[in-house]
N, C-alpha and C positions, 0 to 999 in steps of 0.2 A: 498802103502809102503812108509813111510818114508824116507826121504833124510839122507844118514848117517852124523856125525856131526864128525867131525874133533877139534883136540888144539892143534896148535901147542907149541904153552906157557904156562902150565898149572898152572904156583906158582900162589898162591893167587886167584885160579878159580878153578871153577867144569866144569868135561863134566858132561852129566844129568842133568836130572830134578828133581822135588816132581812126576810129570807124569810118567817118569819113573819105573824101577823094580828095579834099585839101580842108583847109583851116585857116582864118584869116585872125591873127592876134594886135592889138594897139600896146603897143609897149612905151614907155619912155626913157632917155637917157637924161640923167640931170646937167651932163657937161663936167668940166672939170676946164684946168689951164687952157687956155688960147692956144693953140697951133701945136697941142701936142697931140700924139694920134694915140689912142687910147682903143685900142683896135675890142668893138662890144662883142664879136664872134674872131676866134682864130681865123688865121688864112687856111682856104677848106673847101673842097668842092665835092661835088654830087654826082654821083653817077647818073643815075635815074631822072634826080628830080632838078624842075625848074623851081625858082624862088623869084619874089618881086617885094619892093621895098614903094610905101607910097607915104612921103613927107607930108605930117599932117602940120606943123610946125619945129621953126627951128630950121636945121640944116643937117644931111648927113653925107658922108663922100661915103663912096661905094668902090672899093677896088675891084677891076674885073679884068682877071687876067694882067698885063702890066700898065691898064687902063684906069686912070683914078676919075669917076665920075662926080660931081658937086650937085646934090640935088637939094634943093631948097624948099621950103611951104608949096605944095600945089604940084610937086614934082614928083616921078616915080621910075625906079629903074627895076628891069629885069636880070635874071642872073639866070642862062640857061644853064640845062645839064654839061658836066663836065668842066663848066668854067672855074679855075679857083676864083674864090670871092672874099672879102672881108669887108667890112663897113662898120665905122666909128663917126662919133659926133667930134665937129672941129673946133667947136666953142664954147667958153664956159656958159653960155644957157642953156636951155631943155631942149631936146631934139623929141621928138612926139612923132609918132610912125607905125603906118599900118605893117606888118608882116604877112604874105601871103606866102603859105607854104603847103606842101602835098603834107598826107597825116603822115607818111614815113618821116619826114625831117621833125614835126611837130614830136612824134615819140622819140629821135634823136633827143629833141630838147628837152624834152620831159628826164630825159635819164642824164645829159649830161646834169642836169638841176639835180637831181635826185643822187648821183653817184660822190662816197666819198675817194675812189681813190681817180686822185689829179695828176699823175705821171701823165708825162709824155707818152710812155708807151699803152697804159690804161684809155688813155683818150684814143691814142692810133685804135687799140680794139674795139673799142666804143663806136668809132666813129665808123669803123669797116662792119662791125655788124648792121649799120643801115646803107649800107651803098654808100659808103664816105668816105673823104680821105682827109685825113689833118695833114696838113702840108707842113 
């Protein structure tokens, strides 16, 4: 059995791993202009996997499907398999948010981080080698 793992500090870290069955990351967005959509993940859905988003402060909308959700401090939305999804900060303050994802999505982001070629079509490959589709 495994040693459990502890955070006490989680911004800017994940507990979990890619080894893992999911991973849960605190990220933040610093904002930019008022009411422009500044989309933090392309429009993109998941075969496989489910994704949830849980506002730790600030605010984020969450597109799901042709569905624009507003989740606020204390808020949390799901994005099942297959749903396209995107989700951007709406305000120029800090949007702060837990991301909960399976480690397949986690190692997506780990490579789109890590990859320099940015084409569109580079990303479409990228993103289908983990069950994904860039829309």
């Amino acid at each position: 059995m495994a040693s459990p793992v502890t955070a006490s500090l989680l911004f800017r870290n994940t507990i979990g791993s890619a080894e893992n069955d999911f991973v849960i990351a605190e990220w933040q967005d610093d904002g930019g202009p008022a009411g422009v959509k500044r989309p933090i993940a392309p429009l993109h859905l998941h075969e496989q996997d489910d994704e949830a988003w849980y506002v730790l402060e600030g605010t984020l909308f969450v597109q799901l499907g042709d569905t624009e959700v507003e989740a606020r401090a204390g808020s949390a939305v799901f994005a099942s398999h297959g749903t396209p999804h995107t989700y951007w900060n709406p305000g120029p303050g800090p949007a702060r948010y837990l991301l909960v994802m399976t480690s397949n999505i986690y190692r997506l982001i780990q490579e789109i981080h890590a990859t320099t070629d940015r084409s569109h079509e580079g990303m479409q490959r990228l993103f289908a080698k983990y069950d994904s589709k860039l829309l």
